[in-house]
N, CA, C and O of each residue as an XYZ file, in Angstrom:
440
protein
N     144.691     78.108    -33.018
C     143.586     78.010    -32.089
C     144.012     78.629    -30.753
O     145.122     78.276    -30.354
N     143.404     79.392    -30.082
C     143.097     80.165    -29.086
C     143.481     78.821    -27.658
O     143.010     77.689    -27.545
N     144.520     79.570    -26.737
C     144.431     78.574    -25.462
C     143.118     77.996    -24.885
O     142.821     76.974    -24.266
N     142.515     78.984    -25.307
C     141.043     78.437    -24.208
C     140.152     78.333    -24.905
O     139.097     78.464    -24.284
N     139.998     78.114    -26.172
C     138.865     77.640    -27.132
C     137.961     76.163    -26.737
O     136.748     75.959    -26.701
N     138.877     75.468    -26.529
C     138.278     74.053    -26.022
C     138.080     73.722    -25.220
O     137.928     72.532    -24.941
N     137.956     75.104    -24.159
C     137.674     74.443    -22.247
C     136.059     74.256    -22.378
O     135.710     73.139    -21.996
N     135.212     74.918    -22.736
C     133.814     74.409    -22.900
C     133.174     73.246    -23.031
O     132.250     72.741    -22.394
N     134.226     72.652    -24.576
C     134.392     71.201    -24.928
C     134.685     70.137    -24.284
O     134.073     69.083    -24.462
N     135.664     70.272    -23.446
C     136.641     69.697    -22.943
C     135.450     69.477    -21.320
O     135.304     68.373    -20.795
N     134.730     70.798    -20.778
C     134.245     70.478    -19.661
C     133.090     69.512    -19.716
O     133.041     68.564    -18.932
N     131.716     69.833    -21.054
C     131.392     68.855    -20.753
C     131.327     67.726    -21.316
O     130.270     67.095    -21.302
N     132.783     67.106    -22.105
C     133.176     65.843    -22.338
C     133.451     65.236    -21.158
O     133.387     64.010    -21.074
N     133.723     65.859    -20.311
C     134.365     65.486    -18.934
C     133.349     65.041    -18.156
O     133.175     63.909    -17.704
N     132.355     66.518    -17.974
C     131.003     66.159    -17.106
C     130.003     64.480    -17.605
O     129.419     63.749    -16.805
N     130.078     64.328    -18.781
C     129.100     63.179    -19.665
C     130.110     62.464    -18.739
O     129.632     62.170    -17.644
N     131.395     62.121    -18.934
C     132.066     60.787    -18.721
C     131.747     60.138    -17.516
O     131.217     59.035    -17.384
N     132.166     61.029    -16.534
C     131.558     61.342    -15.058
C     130.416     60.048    -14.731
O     130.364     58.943    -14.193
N     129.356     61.280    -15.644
C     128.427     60.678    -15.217
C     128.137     59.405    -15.652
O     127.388     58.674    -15.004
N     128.776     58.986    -16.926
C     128.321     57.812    -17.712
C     129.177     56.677    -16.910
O     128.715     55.545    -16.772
N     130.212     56.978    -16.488
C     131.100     55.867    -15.707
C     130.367     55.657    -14.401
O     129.991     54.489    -14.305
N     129.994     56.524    -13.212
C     129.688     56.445    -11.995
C     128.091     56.009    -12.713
O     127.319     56.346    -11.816
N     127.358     55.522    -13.694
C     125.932     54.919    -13.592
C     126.656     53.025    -13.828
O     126.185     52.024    -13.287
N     127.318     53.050    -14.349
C     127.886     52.135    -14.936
C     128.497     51.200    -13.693
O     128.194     50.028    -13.474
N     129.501     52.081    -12.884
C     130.126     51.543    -11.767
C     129.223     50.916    -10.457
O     129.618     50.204     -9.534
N     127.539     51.582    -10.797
C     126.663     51.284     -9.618
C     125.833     50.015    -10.182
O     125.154     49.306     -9.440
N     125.973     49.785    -11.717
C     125.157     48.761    -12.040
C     125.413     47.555    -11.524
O     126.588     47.553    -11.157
N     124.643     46.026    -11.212
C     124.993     44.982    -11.111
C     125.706     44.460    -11.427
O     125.577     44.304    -12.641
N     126.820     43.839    -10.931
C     127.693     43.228    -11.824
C     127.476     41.346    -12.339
O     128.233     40.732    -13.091
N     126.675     40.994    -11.899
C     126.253     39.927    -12.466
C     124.601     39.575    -12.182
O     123.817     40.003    -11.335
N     124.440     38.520    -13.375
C     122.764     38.669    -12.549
C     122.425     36.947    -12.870
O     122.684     36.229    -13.836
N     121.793     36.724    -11.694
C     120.710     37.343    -10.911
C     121.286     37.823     -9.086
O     121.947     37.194     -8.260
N     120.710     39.071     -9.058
C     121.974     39.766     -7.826
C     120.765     38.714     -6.428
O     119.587     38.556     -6.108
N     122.102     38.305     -6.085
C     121.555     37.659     -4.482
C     122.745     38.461     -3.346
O     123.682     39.083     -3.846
N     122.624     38.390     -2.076
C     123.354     39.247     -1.487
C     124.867     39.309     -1.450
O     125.537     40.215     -0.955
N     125.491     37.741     -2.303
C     126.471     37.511     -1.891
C     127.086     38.368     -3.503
O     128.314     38.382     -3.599
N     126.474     38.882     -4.413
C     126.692     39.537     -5.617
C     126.099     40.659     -5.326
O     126.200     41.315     -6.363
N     125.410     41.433     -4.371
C     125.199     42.821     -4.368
C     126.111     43.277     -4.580
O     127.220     42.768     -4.418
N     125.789     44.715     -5.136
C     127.007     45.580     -5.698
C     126.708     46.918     -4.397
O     125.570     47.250     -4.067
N     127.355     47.231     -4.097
C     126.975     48.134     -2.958
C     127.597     49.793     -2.800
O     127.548     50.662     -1.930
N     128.225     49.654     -4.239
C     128.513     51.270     -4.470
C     127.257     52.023     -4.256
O     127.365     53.110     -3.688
N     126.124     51.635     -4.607
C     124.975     52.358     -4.458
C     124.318     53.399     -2.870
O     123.852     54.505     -2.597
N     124.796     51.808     -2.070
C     124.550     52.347     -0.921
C     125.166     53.111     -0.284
O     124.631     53.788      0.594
N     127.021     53.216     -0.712
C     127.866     53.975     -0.259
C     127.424     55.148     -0.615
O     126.969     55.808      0.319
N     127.401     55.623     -1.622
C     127.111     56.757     -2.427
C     126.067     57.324     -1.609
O     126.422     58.301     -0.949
N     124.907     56.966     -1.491
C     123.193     56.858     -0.483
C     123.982     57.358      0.858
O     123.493     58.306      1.472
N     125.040     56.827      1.275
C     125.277     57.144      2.783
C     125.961     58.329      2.990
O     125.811     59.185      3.862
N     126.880     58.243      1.886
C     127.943     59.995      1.956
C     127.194     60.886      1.323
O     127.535     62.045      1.558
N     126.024     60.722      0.390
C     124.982     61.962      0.055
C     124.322     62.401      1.799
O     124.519     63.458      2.399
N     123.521     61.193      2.275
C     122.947     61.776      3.181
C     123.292     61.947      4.272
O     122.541     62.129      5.230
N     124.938     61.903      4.299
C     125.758     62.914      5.277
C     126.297     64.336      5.034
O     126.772     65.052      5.916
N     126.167     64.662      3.727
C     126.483     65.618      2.777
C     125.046     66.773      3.291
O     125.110     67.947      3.658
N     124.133     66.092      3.168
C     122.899     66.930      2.901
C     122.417     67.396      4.759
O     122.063     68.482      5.218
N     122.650     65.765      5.579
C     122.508     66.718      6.839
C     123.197     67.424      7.457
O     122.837     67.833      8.561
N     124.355     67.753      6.919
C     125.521     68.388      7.470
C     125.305     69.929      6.715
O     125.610     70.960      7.314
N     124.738     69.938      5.322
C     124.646     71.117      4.831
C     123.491     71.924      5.241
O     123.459     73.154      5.188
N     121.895     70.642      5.932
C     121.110     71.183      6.356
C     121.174     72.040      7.779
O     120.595     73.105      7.995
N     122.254     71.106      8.933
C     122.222     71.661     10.198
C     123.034     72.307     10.103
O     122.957     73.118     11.026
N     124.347     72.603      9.165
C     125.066     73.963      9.615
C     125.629     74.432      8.356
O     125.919     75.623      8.464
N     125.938     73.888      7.027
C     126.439     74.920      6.171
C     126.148     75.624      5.327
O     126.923     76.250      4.605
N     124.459     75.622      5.285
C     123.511     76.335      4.747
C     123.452     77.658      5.155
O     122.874     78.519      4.492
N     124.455     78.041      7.026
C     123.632     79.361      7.198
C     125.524     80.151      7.189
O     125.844     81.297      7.505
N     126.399     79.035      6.719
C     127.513     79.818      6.726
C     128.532     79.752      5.343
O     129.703     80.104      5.195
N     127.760     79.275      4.612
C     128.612     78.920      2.911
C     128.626     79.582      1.732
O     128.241     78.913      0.773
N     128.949     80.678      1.521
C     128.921     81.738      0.260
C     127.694     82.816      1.237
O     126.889     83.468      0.573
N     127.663     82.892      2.434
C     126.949     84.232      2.781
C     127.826     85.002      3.020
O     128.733     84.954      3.851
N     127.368     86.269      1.741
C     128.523     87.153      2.410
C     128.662     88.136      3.387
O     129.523     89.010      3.489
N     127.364     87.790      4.341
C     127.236     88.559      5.660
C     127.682     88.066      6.536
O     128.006     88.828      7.447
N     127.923     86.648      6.727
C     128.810     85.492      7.813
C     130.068     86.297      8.261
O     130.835     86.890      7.502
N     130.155     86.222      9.633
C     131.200     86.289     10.228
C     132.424     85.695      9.719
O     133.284     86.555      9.533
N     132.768     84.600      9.452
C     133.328     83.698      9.009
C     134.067     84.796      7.365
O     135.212     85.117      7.047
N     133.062     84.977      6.900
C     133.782     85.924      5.339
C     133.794     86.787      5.421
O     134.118     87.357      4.379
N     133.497     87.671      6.575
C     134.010     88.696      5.913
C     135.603     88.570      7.131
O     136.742     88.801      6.728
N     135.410     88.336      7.972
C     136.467     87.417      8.754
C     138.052     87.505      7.343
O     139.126     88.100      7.261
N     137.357     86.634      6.603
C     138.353     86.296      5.567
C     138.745     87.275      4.514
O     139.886     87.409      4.072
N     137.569     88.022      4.116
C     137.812     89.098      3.057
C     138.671     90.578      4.258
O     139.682     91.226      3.987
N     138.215     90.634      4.917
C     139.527     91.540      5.568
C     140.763     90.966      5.773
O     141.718     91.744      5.788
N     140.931     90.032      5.900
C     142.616     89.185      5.942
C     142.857     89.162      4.608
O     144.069     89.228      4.404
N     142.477     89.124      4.020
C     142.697     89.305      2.361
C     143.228     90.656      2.239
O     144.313     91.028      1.794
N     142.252     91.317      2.722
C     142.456     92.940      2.344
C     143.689     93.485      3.123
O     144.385     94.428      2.745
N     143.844     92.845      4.135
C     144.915     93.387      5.083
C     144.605     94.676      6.183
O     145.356     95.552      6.612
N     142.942     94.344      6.478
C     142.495     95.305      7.180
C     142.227     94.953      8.681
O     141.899     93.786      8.896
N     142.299     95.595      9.490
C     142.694     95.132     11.010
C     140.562     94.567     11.267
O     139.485     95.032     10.895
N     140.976     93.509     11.999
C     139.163     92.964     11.816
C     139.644     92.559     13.256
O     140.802     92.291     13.577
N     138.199     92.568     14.303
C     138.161     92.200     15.886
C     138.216     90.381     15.865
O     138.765     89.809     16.807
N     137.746     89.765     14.985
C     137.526     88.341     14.449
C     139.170     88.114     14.861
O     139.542     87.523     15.874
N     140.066     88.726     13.832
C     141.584     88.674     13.502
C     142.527     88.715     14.650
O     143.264     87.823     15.071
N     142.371     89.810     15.029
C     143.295     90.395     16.586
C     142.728     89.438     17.623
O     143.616     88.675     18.001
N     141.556     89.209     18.217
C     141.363     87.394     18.700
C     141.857     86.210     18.422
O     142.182     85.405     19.295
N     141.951     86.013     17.225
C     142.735     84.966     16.995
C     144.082     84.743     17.491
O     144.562     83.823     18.154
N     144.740     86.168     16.847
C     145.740     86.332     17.142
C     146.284     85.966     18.283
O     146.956     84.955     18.488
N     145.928     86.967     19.179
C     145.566     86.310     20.496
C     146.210     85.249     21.432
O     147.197     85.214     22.168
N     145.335     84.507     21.120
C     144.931     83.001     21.336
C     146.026     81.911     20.538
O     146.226     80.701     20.642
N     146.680     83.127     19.601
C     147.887     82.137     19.086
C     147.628     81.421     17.856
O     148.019     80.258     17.763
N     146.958     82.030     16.815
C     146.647     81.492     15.545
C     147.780     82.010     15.058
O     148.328     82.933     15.661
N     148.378     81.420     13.725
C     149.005     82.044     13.299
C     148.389     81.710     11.388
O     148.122     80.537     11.129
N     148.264     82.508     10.522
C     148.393     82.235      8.844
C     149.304     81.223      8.823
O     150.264     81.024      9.567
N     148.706     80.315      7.446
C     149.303     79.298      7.332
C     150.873     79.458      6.571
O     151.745     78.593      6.508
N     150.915     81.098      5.936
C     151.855     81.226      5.336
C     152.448     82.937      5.159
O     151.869     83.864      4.592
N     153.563     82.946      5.740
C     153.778     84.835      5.728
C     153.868     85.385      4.385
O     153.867     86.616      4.392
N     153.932     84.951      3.453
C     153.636     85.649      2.302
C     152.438     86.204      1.740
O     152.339     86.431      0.534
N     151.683     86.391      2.426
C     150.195     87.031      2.100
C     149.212     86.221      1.552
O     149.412     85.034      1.294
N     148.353     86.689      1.395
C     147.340     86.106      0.292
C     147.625     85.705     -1.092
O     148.590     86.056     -1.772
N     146.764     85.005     -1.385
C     147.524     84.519     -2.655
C     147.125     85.634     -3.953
O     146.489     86.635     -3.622
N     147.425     85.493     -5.133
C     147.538     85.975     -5.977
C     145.771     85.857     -6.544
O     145.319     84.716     -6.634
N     144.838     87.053     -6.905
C     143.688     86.588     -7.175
C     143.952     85.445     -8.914
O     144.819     85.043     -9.690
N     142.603     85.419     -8.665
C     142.758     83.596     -9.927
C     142.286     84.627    -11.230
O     141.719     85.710    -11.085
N     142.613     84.095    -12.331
C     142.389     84.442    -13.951
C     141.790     83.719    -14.483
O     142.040     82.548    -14.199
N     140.854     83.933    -15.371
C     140.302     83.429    -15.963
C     141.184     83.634    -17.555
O     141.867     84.625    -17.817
N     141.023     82.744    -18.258
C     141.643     82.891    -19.536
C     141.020     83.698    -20.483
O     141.526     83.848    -21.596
């Protein structure tokens, strides 16, 4: 059998579990629920979604996989190793890469 025959399988055995555990983990845990037995994963979950969503509405909607953003192409010339005005500012100002060995190695797919 092929290394990567069973990543398909394997992903959404993974994805079902996911989901079948986190419905499970929000259910009641005893009943009849009064406040001192609320289960309150629910609401957590409710609170970091709708910090998720206004944070993606007021700002990372207009800067997250656009590949006209300052911000990427910012990054795809540091990749490339091409002199960018973004870059030489930084510089500057005293940024330094987190690591002198370049960019990393692009990713493979199997």
């Amino acid at each position: 059998m092929a290394p990567g025959a069973l990543v398909g399988v394997v992903g959404v055995v993974a994805v079902t579990w996911v989901g079948v555990i986190t419905v499970l983990f929000m259910l009641p845990q005893v009943s009849p629920v009064t406040w001192e037995t609320f289960n309150y994963a629910p609401v957590a979950v409710l609170v970091v979604l709708g910090f998720a969503a206004t944070w993606w509405l007021a700002s990372a909607r207009h800067w997250f996989l656009n590949p006209d953003h300052e911000r990427t192409i910012a990054r795809d010339a540091a990749r490339a190793g091409a002199p960018n005005r973004w870059i030489r500012s930084t510089a500057a100002r005293g940024f330094r890469e987190s690591s002198s060995r370049g960019p990393p190695p692009p990713l493979t797919w199997p």
